[in-house]
C-alpha positions in Angstrom: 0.0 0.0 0.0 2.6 2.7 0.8 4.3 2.0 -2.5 1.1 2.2 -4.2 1.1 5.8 -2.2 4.2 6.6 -3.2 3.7 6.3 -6.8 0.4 8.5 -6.9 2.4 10.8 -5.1 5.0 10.9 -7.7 2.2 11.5 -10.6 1.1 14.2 -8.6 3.5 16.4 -8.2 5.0 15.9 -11.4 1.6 17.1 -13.2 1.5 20.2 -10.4 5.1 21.4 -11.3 4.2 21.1 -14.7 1.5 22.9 -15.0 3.0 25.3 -12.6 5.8 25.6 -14.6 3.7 26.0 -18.1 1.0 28.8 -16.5 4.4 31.0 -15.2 5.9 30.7 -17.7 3.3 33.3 -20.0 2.9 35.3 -17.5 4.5 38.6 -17.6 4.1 42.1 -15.9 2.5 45.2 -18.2 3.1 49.1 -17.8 0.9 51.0 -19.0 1.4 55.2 -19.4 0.0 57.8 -21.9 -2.0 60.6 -21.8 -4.2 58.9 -24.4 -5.0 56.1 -21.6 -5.7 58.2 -18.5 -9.4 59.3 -19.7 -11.1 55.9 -20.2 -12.5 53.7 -17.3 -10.1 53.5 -14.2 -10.6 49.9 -12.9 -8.5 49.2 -9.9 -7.3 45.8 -10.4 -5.3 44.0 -7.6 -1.5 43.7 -7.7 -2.2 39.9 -6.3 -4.7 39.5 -9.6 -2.9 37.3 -12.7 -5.4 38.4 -15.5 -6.0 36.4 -18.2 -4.9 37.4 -22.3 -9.0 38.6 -22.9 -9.6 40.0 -19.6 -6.2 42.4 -19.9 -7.4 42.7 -23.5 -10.8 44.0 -22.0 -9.4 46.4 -19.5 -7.0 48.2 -21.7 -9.8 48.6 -24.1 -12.0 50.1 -21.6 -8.9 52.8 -21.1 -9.1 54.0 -25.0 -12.1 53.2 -26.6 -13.6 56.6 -26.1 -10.6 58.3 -28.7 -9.0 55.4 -30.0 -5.4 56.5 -29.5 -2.7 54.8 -31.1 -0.9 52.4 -29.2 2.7 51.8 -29.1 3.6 48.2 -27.8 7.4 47.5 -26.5 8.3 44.0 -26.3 11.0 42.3 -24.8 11.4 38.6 -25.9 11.9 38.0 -21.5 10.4 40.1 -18.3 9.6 39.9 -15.3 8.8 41.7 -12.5 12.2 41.2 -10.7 13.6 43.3 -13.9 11.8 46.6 -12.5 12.8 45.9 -8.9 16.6 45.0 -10.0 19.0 47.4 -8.4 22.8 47.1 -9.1 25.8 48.0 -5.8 25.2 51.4 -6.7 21.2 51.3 -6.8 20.8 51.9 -9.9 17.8 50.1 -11.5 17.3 48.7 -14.7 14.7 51.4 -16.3 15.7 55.0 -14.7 14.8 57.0 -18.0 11.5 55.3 -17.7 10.7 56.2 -14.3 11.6 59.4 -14.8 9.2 59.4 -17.6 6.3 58.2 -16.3 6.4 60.4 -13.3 6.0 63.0 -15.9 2.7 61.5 -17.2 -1.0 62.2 -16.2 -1.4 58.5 -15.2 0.3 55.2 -15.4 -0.4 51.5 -14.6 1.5 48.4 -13.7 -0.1 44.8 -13.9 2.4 42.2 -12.3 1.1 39.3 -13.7 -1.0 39.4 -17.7 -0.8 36.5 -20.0 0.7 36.4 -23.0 -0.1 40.3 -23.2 1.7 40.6 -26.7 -0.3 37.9 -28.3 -3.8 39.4 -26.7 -2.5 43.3 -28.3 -1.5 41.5 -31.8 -4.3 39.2 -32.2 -7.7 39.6 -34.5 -10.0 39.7 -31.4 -9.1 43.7 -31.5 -10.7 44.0 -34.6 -14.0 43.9 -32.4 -12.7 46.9 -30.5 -12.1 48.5 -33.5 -8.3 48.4 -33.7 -5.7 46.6 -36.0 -2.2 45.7 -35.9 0.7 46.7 -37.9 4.6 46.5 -36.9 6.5 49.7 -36.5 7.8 52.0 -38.5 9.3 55.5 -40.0 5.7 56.8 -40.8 3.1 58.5 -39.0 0.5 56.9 -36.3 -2.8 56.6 -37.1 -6.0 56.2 -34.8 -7.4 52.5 -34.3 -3.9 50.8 -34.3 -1.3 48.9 -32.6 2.5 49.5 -33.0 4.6 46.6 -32.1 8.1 47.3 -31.6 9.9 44.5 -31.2 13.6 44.7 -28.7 16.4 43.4 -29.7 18.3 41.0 -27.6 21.7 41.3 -25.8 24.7 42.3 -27.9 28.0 40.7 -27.5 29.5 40.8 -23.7 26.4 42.6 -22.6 24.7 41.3 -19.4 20.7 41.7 -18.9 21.1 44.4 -16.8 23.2 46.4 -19.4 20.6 45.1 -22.5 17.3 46.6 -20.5 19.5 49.8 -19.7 20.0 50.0 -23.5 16.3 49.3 -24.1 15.1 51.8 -21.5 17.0 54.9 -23.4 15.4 53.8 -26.4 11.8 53.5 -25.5 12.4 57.0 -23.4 14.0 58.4 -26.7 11.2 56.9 -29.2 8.2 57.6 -27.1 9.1 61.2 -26.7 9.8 61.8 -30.2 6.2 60.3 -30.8 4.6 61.6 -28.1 5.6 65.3 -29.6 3.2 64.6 -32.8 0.9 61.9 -30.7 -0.7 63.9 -28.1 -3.2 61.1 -27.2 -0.6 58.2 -27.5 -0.4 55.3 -25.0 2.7 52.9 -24.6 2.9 49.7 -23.3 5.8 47.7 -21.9 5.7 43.9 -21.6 7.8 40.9 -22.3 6.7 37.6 -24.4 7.8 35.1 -21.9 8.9 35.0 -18.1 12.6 36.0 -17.5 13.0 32.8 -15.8 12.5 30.7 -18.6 14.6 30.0 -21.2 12.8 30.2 -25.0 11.8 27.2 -26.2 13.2 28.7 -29.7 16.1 31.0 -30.1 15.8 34.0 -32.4 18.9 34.1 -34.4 19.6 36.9 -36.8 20.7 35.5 -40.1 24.2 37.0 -41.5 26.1 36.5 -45.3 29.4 36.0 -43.9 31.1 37.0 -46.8 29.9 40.6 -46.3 30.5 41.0 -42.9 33.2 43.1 -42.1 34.1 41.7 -38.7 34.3 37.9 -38.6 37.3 36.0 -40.0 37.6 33.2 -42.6 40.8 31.5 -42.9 40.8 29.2 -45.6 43.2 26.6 -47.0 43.7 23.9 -48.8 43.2 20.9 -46.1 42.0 23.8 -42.9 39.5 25.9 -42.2 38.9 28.3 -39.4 36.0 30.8 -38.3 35.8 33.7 -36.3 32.7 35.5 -35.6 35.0 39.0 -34.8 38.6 39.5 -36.2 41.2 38.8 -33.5 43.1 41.0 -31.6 46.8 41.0 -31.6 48.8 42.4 -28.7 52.7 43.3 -28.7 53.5 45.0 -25.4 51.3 48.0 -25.0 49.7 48.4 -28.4 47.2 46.2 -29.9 45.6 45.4 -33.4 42.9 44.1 -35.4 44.0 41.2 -37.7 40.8 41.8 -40.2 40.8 41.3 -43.7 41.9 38.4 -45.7 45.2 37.6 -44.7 48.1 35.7 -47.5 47.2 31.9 -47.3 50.4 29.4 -48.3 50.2 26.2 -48.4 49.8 23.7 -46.1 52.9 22.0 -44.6 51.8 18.5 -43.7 54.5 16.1 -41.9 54.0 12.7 -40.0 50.9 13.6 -37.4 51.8 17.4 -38.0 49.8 19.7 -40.1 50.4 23.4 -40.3 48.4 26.5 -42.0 50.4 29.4 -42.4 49.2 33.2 -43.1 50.8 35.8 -43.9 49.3 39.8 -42.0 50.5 43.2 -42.8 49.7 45.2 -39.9 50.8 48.3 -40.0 49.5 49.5 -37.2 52.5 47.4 -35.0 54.6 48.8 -37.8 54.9 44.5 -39.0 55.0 44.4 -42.4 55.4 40.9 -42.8 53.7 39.1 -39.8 53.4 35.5 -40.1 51.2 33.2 -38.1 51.6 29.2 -38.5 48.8 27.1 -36.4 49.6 23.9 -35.6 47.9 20.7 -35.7 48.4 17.6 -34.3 47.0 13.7 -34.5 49.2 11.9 -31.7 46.1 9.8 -31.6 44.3 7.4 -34.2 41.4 9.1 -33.4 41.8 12.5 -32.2 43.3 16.1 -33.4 44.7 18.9 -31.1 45.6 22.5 -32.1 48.7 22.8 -30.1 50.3 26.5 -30.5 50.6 28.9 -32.8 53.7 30.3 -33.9 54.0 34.2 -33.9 56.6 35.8 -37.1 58.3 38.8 -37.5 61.5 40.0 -39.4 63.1 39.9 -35.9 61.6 37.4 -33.7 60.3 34.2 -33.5 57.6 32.7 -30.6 55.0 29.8 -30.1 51.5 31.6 -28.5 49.9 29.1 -26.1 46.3 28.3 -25.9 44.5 29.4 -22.5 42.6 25.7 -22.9 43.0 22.2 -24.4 41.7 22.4 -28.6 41.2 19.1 -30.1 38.3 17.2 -31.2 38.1 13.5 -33.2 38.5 13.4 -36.8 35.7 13.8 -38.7 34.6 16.6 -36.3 35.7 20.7 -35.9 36.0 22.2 -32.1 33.9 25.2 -31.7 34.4 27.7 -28.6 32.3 30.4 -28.1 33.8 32.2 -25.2 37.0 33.8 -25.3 39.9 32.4 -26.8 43.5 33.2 -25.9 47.0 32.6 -27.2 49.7 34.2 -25.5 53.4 34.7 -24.6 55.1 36.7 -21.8 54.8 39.7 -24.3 52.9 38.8 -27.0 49.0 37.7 -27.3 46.2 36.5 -29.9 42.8 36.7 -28.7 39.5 35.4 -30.4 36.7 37.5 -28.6 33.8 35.4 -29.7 36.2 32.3 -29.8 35.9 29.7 -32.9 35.4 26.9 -35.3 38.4 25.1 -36.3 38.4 21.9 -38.2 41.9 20.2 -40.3 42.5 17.6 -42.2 39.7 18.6 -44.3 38.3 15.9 -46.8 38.2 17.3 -50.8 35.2 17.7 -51.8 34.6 19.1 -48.3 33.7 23.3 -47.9 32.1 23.5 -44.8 32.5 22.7 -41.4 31.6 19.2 -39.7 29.7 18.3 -36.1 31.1 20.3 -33.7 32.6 19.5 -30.7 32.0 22.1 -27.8 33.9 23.3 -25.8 31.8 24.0 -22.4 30.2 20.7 -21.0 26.4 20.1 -21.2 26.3 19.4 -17.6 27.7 22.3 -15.8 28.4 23.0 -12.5 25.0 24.9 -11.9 22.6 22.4 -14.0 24.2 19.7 -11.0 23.4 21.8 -8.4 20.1 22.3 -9.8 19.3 18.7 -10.1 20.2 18.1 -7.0 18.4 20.6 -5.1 15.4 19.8 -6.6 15.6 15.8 -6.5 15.9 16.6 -2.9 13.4 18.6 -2.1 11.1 16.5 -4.7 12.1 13.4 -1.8 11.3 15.4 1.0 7.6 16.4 -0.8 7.0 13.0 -1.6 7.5 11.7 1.7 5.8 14.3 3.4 2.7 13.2 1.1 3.2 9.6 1.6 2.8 10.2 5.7 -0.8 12.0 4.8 -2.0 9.6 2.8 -0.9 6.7 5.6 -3.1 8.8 8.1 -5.7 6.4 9.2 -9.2 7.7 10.3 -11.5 5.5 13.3 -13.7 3.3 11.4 -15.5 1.8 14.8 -17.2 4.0 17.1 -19.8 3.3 20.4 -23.3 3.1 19.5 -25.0 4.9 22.5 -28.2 2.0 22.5 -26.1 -0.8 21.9 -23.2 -2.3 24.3 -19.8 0.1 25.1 -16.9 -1.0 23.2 -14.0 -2.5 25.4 -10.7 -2.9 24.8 -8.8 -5.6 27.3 -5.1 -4.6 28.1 -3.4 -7.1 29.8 0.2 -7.3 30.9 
């Protein structure tokens, strides 16, 4: 019986963290402000309240149905109500353009908790309320619509804090520029899903790499290497971009060694004729390594170490995307956004193969995670397995009939 217990136990808590899980995650705090919103109905609606995509739908509508304003909708791909309250060593919070902003406004509201608030402003249930929805743009607002501008996401080595900063000078910036020629305008400020969730799909911006400017391609006949930003070279105090396309030689393959060798002018270091040779590797049957690379000049000659171990199996390129540094005592080359190596390259072969990554699935805080919450799912389940063993009195004294006895004996 109590592992019958047990197991219902089990079922039941999974489906309640679940479903927990699934209903946070959609919901997202609002801010509303405008002038355009502070003559409609006024409904005081409780900061405990999590309202529902067609009853926020509802009391926004209520706000601007008498003039119709034109809305202008803000969205972050993640929010959450810990973003506004967010305050950094020198309490400085996340949106301080926007406070000050708002304080300037006849009215403004915040609803902690509205689901999916960007889906209920976009869909074609406003057409009943008279509105319609069109993305943002250069030309003028009209009456009856819906603005969605979308926020980017974090740029490279920018934290969250740094990324709604960013977005908090912009929405002050474009909402005052609009507000000049809007007089009735209302903005709204929300988030598509919960901060603390991470999107079930990524949005990734789609680049031609052969007409951006600030990755790297080195190509040769049997290696190929990517950078998603040119690497920076250091001698002493000054420092240089190696960008462009550098002079490619061919490869010089030994017994398990393999080298690519380039050829910079930088003229920036005043090196004319800087030559970098990367080594390869295959001490192994199965494996490759990128062991050093050796730094040229007209005067010296060094080998740059790797800050971490580069290899992967054949058939396979190594991809980091952290930084990446090789370095001497005075000399350093530094990938920013790291890279995708692969040699030995078959021949028919142009692009890169499965990659091996560098960080491990598993981290150090996905363990901890787990086992946090495998403990505390052990000490749930055993606190509802001692409820469900409680047993109730199923005999009790019948006041016409003869008094139950119990005989103790020693």
């Amino acid at each position: 019986m109590g592992g019958v217990n047990f197991v219902i136990c089990a079922i039941l808590l999974s489906f309640s963290l679940i479903s927990n899980s699934v209903a946070f995650k959609y919901h997202v705090p609002v801010l509303i402000w405008g002038p355009g919103g502070s003559t409609g109905a006024n409904e005081g609606i409780s900061s405990l309240t999590r309202l529902q995509a067609n009853d926020f739908t509802n009391h926004l509508m209520k706000k601007v149905h008498a003039k119709k304003p034109p809305i202008i909708l803000f969205a972050e791909s993640t929010l959450s109500v810990e973003d506004f309250s967010h305050q950094d060593a020198y309490e400085n919070g996340n949106f301080p353009s926007l406070k000050t902003l708002i304080k300037s406004e006849k009215g403004f509201e915040f609803l902690p908790s509205v689901e999916q608030p960007v889906s209920a402003l976009t869909g074609s249930e406003l057409a009943s309320y008279g509105y319609s929805t069109s993305d943002f743009s250069d030309e003028p607002l009209q009456k009856g619509k819906v603005y969605l501008f979308r926020l980017d996401d974090a740029e490279s080595k920018e934290d969250r804090s740094e990324m709604l900063r960013r977005h908090d000078a912009k929405i002050s910036e474009i909402y005052k520029k609009l507000a000049a020629k809007n007089p009735d305008l209302v903005a709204v400020f929300t988030g598509q899903l919960s901060s603390w969730f991470e999107p079930a799909e990524v949005t990734r911006v789609r680049r031609d790499i052969s007409n951006d400017t600030s990755s790297v391609i080195l190509r040769s006949n049997k290696t190929l290497l990517y950078s998603p930003k040119a690497p920076v070279l250091r001698v002493g105090e000054k420092e240089a971009l190696l960008s462009g396309s550098p002079t490619s030689f061919p490869d010089d393959e030994r017994e398990n060694t393999l080298k690519a060798i380039y050829a910079y002018n930088v003229p920036a270091l005043g090196l004319p004729n800087l030559k970098l040779r990367i080594y390869f590797r295959n001490d192994s049957a199965s494996d490759w390594q990128l062991t050093e690379i050796e730094y040229e000049t007209s005067t010296e000659t060094m080998l740059l170490q790797p800050d971490q171990p580069i290899g992967a199996p054949f058939g396979h390129s190594y991809h980091v995307s952290g930084p990446l540094l090789f370095a001497n005592k005075t000399v350093s080359l530094t990938f920013p956004d790291g890279l995708q190596v692969e040699p030995w390259l078959g021949e028919a072969q142009t692009a890169f193969s499965y990659a091996d990554e560098s960080t491990p699935f598993f981290t150090a805080p996905i363990w901890m995670g787990i086992f946090v919450m495998t403990l505390f799912g052990m000490i749930m389940l055993w606190a509802l397995t001692m409820i469900l063993d409680i047993r109730t009195m199923d005999q009790f004294d019948d006041p016409k009939g003869k008094t139950i006895t119990v005989n103790v004996t020693d």
